[in-house]
N, C-alpha and C positions, 0 to 999 in steps of 0.2 A: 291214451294215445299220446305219443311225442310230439313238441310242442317246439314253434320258433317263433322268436322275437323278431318281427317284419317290421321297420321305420316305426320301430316303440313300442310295437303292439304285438300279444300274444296269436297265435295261430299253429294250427293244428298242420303236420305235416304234408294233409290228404284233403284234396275236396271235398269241401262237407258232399254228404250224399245225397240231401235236398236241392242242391244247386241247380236252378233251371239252367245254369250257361252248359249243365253236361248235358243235356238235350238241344242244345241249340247248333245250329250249321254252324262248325267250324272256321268261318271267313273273318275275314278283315277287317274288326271295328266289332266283334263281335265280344262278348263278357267276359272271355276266359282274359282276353288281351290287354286288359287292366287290371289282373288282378293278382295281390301281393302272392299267392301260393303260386302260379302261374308261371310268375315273371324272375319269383327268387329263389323256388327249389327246384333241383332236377326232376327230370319224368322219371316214373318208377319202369327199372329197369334199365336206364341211363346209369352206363360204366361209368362216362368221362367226368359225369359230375357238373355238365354245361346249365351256368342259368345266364340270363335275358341281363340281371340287376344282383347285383347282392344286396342282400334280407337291409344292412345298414344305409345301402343310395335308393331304396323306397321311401317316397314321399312320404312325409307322415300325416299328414291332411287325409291322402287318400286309405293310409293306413286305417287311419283313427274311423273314414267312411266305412269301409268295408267290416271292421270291426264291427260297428254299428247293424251294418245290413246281416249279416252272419245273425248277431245275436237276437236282430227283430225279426228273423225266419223269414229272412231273402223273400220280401214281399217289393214288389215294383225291381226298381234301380237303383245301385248306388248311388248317395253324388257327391259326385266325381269335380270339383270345380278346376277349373284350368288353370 
């Protein structure tokens, strides 16, 4: 799978397919809305090419979290410190 460098850190171009946030209600505060594939690649099927952040203005703290959660098989919550 194609791979982008998010605030330092590797990432695959596509929501892992374990991710509980793609089973969760879509609203406001909810997991997808922090999260580096989310906020810094476009939707698949997206012409214009629009993201939220470029892959380089992600935090890398929160980077380096979700890194972390991905690879300990998305058990609880990121964290996400402010």
């Amino acid at each position: 799978m194609d791979k982008v460098v998010i605030g330092g850190y590797e990432f695959d171009r596509e929501c892992p397919k374990g991710c509980p946030g793609r089973d969760e209600y879509f609203g406001q505060g909810g997991l997808c809305h922090r999260c580096p594939i989310f906020n810094c690649l476009p939707s698949p099927g997206d012409d214009d090419g629009f993201v939220l952040l470029r892959p380089d203005e992600y935090r890398s703290d929160w980077a380096k979290a979700w890194r972390k959660w991905f690879d300990g098989g998305m058990e609880g919550l990121p964290s996400l410190l402010l």
